[in-house]
C-alpha positions, 0 to 999 in steps of 0.5 A, a space after each residue: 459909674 459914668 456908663 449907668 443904664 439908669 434911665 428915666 423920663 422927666 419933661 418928655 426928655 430922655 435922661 441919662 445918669 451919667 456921674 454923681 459926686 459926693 458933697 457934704 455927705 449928700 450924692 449929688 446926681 447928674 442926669 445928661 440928656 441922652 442925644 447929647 450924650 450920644 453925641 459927646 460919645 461919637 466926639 470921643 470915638 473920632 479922637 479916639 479914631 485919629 489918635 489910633 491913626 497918628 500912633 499907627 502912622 508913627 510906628 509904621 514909620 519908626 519900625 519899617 525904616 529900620 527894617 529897611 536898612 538891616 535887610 539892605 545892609 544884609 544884601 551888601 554883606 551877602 554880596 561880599 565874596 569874603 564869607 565862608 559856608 557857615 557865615 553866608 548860611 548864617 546871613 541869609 536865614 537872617 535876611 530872610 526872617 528880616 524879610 518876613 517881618 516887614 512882610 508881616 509889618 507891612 501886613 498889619 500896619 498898612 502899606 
């Protein structure tokens, strides 16, 4: 019920519904003056904006880093002179698909 369209005028101010309560079996309407609602709405979307930003910031960081190790740990083993045909196949089509999950990592969570 917090989001109503209910709206009317009262003292040349522009009220909003914004939420009733129930007490003693009577509703009890609340009427919020619509400017500071507005208000109240642009103060939620910040928070909800840095918030999304510090969760962004931490999984960029929480999946790049591990990434990042893989894909060298993989050169090392490529580098390796032990590993047959089949294994060095093997190693590369995983280096390569690591690659291309950063890429699209770095693509979707920033640079």
């Amino acid at each position: 019920m917090t989001d109503s369209v209910h709206l009317r005028c009262k003292q040349k101010h522009l009220l909003v519904w914004s939420d009733f309560h129930v007490r003693d079996g009577i509703a009890i309407y609340i009427y919020k003056p619509y400017k500071r609602m507005k208000i109240d709405a642009r103060r939620k979307a910040e928070v909800s904006s840095n918030y999304k930003s510090q969760f962004l910031a931490n999984m960029s960081h929480e999946l790049r880093t591990p990434m990042a190790a893989i894909i060298g740990l993989l050169n090392i083993l490529m580098s390796d002179d032990c590993l047959t045909n089949e294994q060095c196949a093997t190693v590369t089509q995983i280096r390569k698909c690591s690659t291309a999950l950063l890429r699209l990592l770095n693509k979707h969570l920033g640079s």
